[in-house]
Kinemage of the C-alpha trace (Angstrom):
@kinemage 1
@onewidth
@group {chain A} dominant
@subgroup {mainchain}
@vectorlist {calphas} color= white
{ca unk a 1} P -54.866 196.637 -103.485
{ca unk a 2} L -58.143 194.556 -103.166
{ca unk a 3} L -60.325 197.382 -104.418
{ca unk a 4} L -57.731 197.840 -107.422
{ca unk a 5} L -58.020 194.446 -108.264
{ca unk a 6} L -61.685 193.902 -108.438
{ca unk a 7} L -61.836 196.820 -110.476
{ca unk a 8} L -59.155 195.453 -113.017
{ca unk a 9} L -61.344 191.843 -112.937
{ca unk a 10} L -64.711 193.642 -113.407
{ca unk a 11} L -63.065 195.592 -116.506
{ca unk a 12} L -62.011 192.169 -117.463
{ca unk a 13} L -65.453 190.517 -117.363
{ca unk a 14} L -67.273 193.591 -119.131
{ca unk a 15} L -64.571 192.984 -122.052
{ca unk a 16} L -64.982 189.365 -121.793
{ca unk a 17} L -68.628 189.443 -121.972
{ca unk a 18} L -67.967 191.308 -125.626
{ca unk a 19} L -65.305 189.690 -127.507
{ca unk a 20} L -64.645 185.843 -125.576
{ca unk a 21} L -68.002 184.364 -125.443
{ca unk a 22} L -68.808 181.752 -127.385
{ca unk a 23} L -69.751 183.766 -130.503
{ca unk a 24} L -65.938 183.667 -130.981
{ca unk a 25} L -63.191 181.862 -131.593
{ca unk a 26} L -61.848 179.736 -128.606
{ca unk a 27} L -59.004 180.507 -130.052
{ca unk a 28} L -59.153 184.158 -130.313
{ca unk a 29} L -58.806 185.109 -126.702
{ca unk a 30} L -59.248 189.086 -126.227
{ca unk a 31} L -59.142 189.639 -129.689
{ca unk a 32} L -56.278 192.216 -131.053
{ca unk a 33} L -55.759 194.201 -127.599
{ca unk a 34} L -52.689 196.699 -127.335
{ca unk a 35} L -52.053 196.858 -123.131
{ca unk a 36} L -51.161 200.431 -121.986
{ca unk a 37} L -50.552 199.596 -118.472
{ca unk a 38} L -49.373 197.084 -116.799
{ca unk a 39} L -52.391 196.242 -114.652
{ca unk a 40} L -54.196 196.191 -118.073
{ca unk a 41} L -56.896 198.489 -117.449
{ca unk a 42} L -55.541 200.789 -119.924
{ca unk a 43} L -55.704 199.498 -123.550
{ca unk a 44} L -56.556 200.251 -127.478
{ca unk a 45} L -58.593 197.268 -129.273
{ca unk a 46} L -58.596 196.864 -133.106
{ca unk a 47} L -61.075 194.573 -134.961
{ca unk a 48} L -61.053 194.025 -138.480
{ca unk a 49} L -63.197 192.343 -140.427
{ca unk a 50} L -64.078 191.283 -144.694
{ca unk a 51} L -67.859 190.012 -145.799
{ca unk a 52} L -67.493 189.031 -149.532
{ca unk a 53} L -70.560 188.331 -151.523
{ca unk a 54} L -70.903 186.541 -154.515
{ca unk a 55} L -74.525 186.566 -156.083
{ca unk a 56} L -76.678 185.047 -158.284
{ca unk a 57} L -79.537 188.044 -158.684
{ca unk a 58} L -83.029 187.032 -161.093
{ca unk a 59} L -83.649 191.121 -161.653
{ca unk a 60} L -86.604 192.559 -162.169
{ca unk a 61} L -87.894 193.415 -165.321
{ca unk a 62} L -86.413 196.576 -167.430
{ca unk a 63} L -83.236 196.249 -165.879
{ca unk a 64} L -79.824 197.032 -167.700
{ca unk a 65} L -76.348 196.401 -166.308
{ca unk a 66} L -73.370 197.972 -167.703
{ca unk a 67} L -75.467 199.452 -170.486
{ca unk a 68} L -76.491 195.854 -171.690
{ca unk a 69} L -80.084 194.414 -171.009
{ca unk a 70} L -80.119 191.377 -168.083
{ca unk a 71} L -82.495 189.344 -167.043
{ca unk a 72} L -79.701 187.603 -164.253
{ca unk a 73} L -76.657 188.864 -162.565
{ca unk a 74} L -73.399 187.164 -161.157
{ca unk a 75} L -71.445 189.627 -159.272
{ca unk a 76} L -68.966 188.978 -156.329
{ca unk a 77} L -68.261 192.332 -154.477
{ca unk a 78} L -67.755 193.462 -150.677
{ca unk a 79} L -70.644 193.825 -148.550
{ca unk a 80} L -68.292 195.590 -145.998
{ca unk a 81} L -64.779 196.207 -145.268
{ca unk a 82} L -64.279 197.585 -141.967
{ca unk a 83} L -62.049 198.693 -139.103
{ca unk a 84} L -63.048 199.374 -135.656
{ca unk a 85} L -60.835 200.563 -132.927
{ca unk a 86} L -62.056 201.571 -129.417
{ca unk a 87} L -59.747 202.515 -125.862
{ca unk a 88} L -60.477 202.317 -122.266
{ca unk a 89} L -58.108 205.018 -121.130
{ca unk a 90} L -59.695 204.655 -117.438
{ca unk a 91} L -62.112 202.908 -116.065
{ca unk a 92} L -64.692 206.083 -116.955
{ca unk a 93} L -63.760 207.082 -120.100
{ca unk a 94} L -63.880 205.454 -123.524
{ca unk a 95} L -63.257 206.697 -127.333
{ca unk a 96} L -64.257 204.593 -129.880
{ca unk a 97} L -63.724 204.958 -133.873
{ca unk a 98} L -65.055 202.625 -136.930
{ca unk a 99} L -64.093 203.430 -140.608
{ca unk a 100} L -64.546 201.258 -144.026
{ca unk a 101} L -66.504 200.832 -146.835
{ca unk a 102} L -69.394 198.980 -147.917
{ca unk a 103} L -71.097 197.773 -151.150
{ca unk a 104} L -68.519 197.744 -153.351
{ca unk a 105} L -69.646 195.545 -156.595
{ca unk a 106} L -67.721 195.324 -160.100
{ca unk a 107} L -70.170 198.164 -161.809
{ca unk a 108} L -70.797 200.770 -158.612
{ca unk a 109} L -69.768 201.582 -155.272
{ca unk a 110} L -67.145 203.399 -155.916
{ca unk a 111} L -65.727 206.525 -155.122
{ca unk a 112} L -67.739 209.842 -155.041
{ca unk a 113} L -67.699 211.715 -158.681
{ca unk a 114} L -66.399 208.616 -160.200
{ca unk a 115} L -67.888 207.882 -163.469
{ca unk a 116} L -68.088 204.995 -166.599
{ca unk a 117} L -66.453 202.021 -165.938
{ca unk a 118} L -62.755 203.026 -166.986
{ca unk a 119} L -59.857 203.913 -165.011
{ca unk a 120} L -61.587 205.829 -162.290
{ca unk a 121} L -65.064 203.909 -163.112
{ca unk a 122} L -68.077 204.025 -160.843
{ca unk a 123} L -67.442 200.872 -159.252
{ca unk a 124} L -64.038 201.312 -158.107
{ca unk a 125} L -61.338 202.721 -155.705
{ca unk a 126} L -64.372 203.692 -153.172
{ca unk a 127} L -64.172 206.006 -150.157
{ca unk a 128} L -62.903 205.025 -146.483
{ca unk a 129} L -66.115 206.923 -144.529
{ca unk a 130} L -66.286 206.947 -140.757
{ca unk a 131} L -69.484 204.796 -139.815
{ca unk a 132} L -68.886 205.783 -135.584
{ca unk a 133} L -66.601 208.459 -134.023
{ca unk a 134} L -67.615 209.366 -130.271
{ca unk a 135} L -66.250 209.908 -126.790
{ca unk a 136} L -67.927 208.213 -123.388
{ca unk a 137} L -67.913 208.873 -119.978
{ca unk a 138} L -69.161 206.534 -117.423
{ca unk a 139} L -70.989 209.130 -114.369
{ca unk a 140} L -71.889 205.996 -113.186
{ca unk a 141} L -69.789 202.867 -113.643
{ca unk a 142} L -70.124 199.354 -113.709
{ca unk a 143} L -68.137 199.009 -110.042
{ca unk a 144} L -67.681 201.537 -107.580
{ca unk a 145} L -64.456 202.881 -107.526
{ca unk a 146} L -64.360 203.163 -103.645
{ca unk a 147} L -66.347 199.953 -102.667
{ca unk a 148} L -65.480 198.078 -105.450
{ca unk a 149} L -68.706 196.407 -105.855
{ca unk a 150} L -71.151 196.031 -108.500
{ca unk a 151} L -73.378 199.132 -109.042
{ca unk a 152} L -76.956 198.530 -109.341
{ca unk a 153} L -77.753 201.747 -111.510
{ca unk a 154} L -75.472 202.541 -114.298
{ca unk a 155} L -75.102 205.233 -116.349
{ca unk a 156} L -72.919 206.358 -119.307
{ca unk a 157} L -73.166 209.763 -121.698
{ca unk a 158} L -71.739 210.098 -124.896
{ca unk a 159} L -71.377 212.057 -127.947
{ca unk a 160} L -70.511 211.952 -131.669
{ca unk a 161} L -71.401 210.502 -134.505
{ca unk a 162} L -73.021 206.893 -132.652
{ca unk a 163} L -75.021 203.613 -132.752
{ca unk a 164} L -77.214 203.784 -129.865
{ca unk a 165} L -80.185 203.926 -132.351
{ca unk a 166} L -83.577 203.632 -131.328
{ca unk a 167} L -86.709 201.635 -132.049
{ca unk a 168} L -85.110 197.954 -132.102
{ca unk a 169} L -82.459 195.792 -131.042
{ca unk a 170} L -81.469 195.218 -134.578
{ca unk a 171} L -81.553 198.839 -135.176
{ca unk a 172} L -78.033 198.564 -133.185
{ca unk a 173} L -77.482 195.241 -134.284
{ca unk a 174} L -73.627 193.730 -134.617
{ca unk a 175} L -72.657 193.032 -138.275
{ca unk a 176} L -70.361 190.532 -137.523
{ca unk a 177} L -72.704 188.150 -135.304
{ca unk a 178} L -75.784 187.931 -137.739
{ca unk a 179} L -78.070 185.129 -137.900
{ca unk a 180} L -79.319 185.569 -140.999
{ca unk a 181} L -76.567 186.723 -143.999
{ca unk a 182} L -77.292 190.341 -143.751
{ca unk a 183} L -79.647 192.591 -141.489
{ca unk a 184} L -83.402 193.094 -143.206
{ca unk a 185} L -82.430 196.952 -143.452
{ca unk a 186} L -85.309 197.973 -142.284
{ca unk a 187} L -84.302 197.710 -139.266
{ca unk a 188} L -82.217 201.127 -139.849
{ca unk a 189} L -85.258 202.721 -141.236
{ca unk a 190} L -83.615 206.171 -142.174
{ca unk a 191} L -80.505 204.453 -143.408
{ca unk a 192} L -78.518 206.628 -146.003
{ca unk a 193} L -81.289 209.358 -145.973
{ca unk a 194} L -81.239 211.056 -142.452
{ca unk a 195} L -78.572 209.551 -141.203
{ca unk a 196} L -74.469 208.365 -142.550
{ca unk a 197} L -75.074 204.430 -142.204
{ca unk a 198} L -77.344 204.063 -139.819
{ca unk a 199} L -75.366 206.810 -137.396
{ca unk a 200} L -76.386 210.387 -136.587
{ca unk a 201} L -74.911 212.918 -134.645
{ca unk a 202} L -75.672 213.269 -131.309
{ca unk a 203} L -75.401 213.006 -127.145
{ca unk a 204} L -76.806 209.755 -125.565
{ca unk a 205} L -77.280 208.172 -122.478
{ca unk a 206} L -76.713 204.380 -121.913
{ca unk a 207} L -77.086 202.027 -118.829
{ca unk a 208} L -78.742 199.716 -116.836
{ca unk a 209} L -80.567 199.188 -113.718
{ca unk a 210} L -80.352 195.826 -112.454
{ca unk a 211} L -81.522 193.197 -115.395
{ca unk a 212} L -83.370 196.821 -117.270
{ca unk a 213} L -81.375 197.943 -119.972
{ca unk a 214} L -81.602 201.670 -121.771
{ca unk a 215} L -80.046 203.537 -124.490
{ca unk a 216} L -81.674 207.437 -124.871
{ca unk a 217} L -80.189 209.841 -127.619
{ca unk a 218} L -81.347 213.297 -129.179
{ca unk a 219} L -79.923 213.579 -132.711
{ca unk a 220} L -79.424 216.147 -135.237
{ca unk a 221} L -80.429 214.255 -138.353
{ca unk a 222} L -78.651 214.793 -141.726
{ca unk a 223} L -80.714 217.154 -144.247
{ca unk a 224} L -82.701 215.536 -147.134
{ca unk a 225} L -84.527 217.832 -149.968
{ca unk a 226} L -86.480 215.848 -152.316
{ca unk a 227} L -88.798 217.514 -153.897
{ca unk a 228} L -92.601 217.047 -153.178
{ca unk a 229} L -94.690 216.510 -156.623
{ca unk a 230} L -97.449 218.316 -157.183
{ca unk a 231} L -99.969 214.785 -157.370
{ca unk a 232} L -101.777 212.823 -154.601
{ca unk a 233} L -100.170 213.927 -150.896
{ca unk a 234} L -96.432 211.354 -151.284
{ca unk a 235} L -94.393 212.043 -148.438
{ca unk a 236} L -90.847 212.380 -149.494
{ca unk a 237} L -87.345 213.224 -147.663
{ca unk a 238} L -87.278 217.018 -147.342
{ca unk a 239} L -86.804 218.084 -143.598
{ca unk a 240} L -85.382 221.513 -144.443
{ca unk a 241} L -83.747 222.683 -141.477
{ca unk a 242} L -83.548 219.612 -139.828
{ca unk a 243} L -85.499 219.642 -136.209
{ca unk a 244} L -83.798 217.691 -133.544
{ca unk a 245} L -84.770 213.740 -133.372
{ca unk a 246} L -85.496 211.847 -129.823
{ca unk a 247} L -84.782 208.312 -130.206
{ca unk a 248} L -84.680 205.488 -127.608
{ca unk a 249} L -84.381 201.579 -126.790
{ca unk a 250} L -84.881 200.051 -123.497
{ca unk a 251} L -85.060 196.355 -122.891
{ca unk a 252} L -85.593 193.774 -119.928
{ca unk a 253} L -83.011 190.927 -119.569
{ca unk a 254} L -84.603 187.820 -118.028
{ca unk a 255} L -81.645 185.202 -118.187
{ca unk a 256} L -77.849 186.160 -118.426
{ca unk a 257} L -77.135 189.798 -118.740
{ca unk a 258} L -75.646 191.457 -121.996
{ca unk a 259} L -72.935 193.397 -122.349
{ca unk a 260} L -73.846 196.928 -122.731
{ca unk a 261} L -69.884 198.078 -123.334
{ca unk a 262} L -70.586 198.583 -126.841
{ca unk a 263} L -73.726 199.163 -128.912
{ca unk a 264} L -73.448 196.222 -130.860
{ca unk a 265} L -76.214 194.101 -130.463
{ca unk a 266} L -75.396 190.307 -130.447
{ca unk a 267} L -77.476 188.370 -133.329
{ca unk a 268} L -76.721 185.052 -132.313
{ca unk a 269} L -74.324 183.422 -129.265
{ca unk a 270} L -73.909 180.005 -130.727
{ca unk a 271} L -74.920 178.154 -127.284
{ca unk a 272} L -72.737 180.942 -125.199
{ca unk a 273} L -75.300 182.392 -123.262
{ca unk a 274} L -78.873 182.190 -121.737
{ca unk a 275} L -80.959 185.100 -123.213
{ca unk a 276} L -84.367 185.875 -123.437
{ca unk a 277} L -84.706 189.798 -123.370
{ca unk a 278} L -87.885 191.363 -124.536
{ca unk a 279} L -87.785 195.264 -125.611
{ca unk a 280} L -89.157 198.686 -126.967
{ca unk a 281} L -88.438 201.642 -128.706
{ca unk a 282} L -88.882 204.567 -130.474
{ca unk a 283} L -88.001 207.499 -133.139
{ca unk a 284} L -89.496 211.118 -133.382
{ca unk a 285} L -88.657 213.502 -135.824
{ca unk a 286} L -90.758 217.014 -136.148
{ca unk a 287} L -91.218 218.113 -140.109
{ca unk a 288} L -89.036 214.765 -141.355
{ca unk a 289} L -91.238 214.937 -144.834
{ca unk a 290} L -92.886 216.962 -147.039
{ca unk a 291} L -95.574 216.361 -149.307
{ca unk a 292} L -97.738 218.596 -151.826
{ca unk a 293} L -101.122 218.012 -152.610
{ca unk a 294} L -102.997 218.853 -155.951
{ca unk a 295} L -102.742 222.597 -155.731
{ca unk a 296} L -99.739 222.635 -154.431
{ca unk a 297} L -100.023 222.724 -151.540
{ca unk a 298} L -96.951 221.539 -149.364
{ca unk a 299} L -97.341 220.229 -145.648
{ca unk a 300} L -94.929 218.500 -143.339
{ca unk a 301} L -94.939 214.840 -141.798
{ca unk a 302} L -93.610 213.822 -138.347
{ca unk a 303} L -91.476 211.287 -138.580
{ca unk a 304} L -92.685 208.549 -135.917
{ca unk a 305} L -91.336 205.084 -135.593
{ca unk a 306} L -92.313 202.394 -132.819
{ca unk a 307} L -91.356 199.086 -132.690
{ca unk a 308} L -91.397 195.875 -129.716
{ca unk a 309} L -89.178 192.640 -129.993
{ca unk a 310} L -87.815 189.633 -128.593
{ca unk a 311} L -85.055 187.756 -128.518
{ca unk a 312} L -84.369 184.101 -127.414
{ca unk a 313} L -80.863 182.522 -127.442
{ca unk a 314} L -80.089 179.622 -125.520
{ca unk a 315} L -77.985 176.163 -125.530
{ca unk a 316} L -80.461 173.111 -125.249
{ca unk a 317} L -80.147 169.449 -125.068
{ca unk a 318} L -76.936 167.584 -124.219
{ca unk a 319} L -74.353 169.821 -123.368
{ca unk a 320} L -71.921 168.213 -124.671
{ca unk a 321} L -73.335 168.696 -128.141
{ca unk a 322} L -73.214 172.008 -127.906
{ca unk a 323} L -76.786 172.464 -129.389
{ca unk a 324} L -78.824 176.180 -129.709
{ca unk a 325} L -81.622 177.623 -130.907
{ca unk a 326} L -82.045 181.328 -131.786
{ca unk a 327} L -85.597 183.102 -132.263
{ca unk a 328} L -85.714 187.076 -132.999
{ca unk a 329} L -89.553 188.514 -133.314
{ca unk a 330} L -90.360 192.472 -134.149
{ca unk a 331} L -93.537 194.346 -134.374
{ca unk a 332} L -92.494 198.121 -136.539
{ca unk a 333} L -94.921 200.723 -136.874
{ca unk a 334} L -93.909 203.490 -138.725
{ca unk a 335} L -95.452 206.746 -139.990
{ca unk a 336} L -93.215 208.597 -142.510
{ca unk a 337} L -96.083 210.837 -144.062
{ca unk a 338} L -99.147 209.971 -146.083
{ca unk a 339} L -98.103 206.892 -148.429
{ca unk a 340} L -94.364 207.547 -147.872
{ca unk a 341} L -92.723 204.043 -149.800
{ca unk a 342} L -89.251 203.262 -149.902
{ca unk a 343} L -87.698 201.105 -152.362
{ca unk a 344} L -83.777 200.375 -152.718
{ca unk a 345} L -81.791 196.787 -153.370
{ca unk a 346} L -78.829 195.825 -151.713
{ca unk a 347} L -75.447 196.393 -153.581
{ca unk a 348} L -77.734 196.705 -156.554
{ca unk a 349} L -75.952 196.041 -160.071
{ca unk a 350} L -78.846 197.145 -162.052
{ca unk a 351} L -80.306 200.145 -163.890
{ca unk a 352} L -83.589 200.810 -165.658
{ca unk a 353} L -83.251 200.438 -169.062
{ca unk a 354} L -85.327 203.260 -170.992
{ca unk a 355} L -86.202 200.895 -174.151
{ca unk a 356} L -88.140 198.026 -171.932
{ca unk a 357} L -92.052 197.967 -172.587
{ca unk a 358} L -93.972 199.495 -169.592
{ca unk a 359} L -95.685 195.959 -168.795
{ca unk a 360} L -91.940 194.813 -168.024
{ca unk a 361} L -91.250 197.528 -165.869
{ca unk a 362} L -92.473 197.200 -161.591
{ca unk a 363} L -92.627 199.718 -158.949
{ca unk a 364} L -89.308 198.741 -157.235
{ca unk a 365} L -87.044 199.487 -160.015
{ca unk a 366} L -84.638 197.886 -161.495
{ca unk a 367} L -81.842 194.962 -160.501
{ca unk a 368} L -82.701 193.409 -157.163
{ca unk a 369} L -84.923 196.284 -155.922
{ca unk a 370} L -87.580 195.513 -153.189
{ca unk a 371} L -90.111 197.492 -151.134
{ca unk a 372} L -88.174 198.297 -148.342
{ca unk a 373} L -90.134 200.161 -145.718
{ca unk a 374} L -93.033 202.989 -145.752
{ca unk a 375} L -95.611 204.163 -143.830
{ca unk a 376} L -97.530 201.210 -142.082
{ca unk a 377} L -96.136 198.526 -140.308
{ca unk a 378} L -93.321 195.397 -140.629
{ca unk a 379} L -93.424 191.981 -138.772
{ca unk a 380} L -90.364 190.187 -138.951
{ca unk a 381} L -89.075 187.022 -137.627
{ca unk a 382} L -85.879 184.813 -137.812
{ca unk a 383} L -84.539 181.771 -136.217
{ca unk a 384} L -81.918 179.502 -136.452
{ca unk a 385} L -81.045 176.304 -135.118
{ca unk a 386} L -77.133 175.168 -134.239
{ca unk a 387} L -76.987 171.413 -135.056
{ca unk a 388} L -75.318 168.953 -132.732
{ca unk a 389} L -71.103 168.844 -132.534
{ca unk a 390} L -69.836 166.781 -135.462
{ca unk a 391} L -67.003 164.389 -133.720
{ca unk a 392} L -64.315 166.572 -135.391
{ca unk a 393} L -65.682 169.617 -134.323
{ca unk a 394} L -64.615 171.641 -136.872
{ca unk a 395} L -67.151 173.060 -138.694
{ca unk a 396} L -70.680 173.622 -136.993
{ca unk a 397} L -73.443 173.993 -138.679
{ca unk a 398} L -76.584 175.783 -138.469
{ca unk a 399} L -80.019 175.750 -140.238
{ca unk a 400} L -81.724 179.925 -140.929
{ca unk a 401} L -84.942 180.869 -142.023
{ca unk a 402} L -86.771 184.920 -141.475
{ca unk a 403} L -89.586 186.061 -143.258
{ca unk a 404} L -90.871 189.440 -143.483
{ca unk a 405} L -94.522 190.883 -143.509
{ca unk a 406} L -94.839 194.328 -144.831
{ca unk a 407} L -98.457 196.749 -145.104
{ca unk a 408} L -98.271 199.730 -146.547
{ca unk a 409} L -100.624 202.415 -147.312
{ca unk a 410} L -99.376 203.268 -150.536
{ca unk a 411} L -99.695 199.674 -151.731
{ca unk a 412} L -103.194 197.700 -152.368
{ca unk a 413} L -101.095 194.653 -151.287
{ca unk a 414} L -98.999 193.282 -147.846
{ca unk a 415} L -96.242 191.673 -149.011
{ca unk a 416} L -93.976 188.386 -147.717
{ca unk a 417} L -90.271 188.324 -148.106
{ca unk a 418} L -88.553 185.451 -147.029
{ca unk a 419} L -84.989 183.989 -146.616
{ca unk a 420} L -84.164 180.482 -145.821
{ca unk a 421} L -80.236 179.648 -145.580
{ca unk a 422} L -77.303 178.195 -143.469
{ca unk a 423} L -74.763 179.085 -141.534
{ca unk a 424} L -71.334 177.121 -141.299
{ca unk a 425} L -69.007 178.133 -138.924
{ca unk a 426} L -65.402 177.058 -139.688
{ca unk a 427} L -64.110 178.940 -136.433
{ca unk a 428} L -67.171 180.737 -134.659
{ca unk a 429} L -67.978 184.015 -136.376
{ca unk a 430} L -64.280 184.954 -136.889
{ca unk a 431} L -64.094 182.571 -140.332
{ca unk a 432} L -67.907 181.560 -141.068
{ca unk a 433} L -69.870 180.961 -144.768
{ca unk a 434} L -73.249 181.480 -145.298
{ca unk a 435} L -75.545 180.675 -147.833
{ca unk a 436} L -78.570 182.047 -148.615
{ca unk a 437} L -81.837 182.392 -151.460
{ca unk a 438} L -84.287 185.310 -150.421
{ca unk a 439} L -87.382 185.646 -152.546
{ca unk a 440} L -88.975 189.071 -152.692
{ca unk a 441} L -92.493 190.232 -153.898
{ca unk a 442} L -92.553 193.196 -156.839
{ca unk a 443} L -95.685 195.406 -157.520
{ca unk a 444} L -97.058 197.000 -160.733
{ca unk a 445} L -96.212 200.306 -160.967
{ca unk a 446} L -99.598 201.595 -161.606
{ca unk a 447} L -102.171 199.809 -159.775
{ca unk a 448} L -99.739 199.129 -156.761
{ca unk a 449} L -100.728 195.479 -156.882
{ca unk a 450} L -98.710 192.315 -156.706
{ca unk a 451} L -97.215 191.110 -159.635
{ca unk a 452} L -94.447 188.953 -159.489
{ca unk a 453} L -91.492 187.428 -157.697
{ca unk a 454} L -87.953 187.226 -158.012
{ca unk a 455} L -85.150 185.965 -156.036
{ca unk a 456} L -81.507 185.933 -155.139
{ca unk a 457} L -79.017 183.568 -153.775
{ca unk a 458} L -76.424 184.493 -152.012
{ca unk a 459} L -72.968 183.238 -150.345
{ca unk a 460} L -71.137 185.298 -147.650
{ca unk a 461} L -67.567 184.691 -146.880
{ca unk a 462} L -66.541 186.309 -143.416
{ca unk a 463} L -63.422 186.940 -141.505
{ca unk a 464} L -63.244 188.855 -138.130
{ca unk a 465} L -60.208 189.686 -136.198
């Protein structure tokens, strides 16, 4: 009986360390939990959750919208709409699903084949998609089922279509507990080429060992096939028959543990926790890329990624005012192929518009495109600060800035992009507005220089159950 109930209270604190922290409602409790025993160690839990955008976009030049030039965009659209479900059917094994959609604006985003803006237009009735479908099985669980004490070495293995990603914490980072409005997105640096949304297929291998933290996975990567110009050696997607990828994060966890339950990655505990966790990882992908050279020539890139971070979050000051700061710091390094350069905007309303003089026209693209990633290297930092309790204690409030440092070989230029914003929490990150302006650099599409800015402003409207 004593063993059977510190197992039930240890499954209790893993759950709690998840979804009743601070980052939540007070209110909310264990969240939307369906009990299939009566101990409670058996149970389904359902979160749902809404992030609606509404914009203000200054788009870059030669960009059309609906056919009609624009030099500014208003939109409000969904950033995601999503549906997560997950059940501990024993204290070993765990089956987790997570379905929605995403970028959903009033001109695209909708669903696949859909065309003009009529009836069935482009940027409506869009596609439910599975973003995570996988089965666990904990070899070696959090407690000892015979002792009932606390295991030292832990270890879980997986498989499906997952989010134990590689190279950075934010690579598997929560989308309901951001700091800033929105993850950088380069943090999922094959999003929507190699992989379905940041997931890939594949077995992994999660755990811990004391206050050491890991997450191993080898991946079959989805196919790409652009094709390699004949013109100066560009990398571009083309990995044929895909080779396997090796991907892994491992971190150290100085100050209160994190739950590992989940891959979720926490992006900000609003004065619930002590954490200061610094961390590493990697991707490695044989033949990712292709490029041809002048002749024609075609060769193939390894796809290698590295990156190390940090990650403070901790209450200071009078406890009573309930006061936090949050700091996030990454070093990427990543090597896509000879002047690989990825460019894509967010939810982007925008199209090029064939009748705009050239000197309009910049590398990015139309609408709210930006440099995104490439071969070379990213340093990225964000922070946030949770001001003191007002006497109501209703809303809190909380003061975010991150700013972005990209070099890339294929560009004569680094580049800053920075975002400087506020959070307000009405209850914790279950009903929370945010407010944003990012300002982004653009390059001239011929001598790769800098040429401009342009910027964006943005307000989120979330709601997590």
């Amino acid at each position: 009986m004593k063993k059977t109930s510190l197992l039930i209270a240890s499954i209790a604190a893993v759950m709690g360390a998840f979804t009743a922290k601070a980052q939540n409602s007070e209110h909310y409790g264990s969240g939307l939990k369906l009990g299939l025993n009566q101990q409670g160690d058996k149970y389904v839990r359902f979160i749902v959750w809404n992030q609606i955008w509404a914009r203000w976009i200054d788009n870059n030049g030669g960009t059309m919208v609906n056919g009609s030039p624009s030099n500014s965009t208003m939109d409000i659209g969904a950033r995601r709409l999503r549906m997560l479900a997950y059940a501990q059917i024993s204290p070993r094994y765990l089956i987790l699903t997570h379905f929605g959609i995403n970028n959903q604006t009033f001109v695209n985003g909708g669903g696949s084949g859909s065309t003009g803006t009529g009836g069935y237009g482009q940027g409506k009735k869009p596609q439910l998609f599975f973003h995570d479908a996988y089965n666990e099985y904990a070899v070696v669980p959090n407690i000892n089922p015979l002792s009932g004490k606390a295991n030292k070495f832990t270890l879980s293995i997986g498989a499906g279509l997952h989010y134990w990603n590689g190279v950075s914490r934010l690579s598997s980072a929560s989308t309901l507990t951001f700091l800033m409005i929105d993850a950088p997105v380069f943090n999922w640096p094959l999003i929507e080429n190699a992989d379905q949304f940041a997931r890939q297929y594949g077995i992994y291998a999660k755990g811990a060992y004391k206050k050491f933290h890991y997450q191993v996975s080898i991946d079959k990567p989805f196919a790409t096939n652009v094709k390699p110009t004949d013109s100066a050696s560009i990398a571009v997607d083309n990995s044929g028959d895909a080779a396997g990828a090796l991907s892994g994060y491992f971190d150290y966890h100085f100050f209160d543990q994190e739950s590992n339950l989940l891959p979720f990655r926490v992006g900000t505990y609003l004065g619930g926790k002590k954490v200061f966790n610094i961390g590493a990882g990697f991707y490695h992908q044989a033949r990712g890329t292709r490029s041809s050279n002048a002749v024609g020539i075609t060769q193939t890139h390894d796809i290698n990624l590295f990156a190390g971070d940090v990650f403070l979050d901790m209450p200071i000051g009078n406890k009573k005012k309930n006061m936090a700061i949050t700091a996030y710091g990454v070093y990427y390094n990543f090597d896509f192929g000879t002047n690989y350069l990825r460019a894509t905007g967010i939810m982007n309303p925008g199209t090029a518009d064939p009748t705009a003089p050239a000197a309009d026209k910049v590398l990015e693209g139309p609408g709210n495109a930006r440099v995104l990633l490439g071969t070379g290297s990213i340093t990225y930092v964000q922070a946030g600060f949770l001001l003191p309790k007002f006497k109501n204690n209703k809303v809190r409030i909380q003061p975010i800035a991150a700013i972005a440092y990209k070099q890339f070989d294929a560009l004569k230029a680094a580049g800053s992009f920075w975002d400087a914003g506020c959070n307000f929490y009405i209850d914790a990150h279950n009903a929370k507005i945010t407010a944003q302006y990012s300002s982004r650099p653009l390059y001239n599409a011929v001598t790769k220089e800098l040429k401009d800015r342009k910027g964006e402003m943005q307000i989120q409207f979330q709601v997590a159950l």
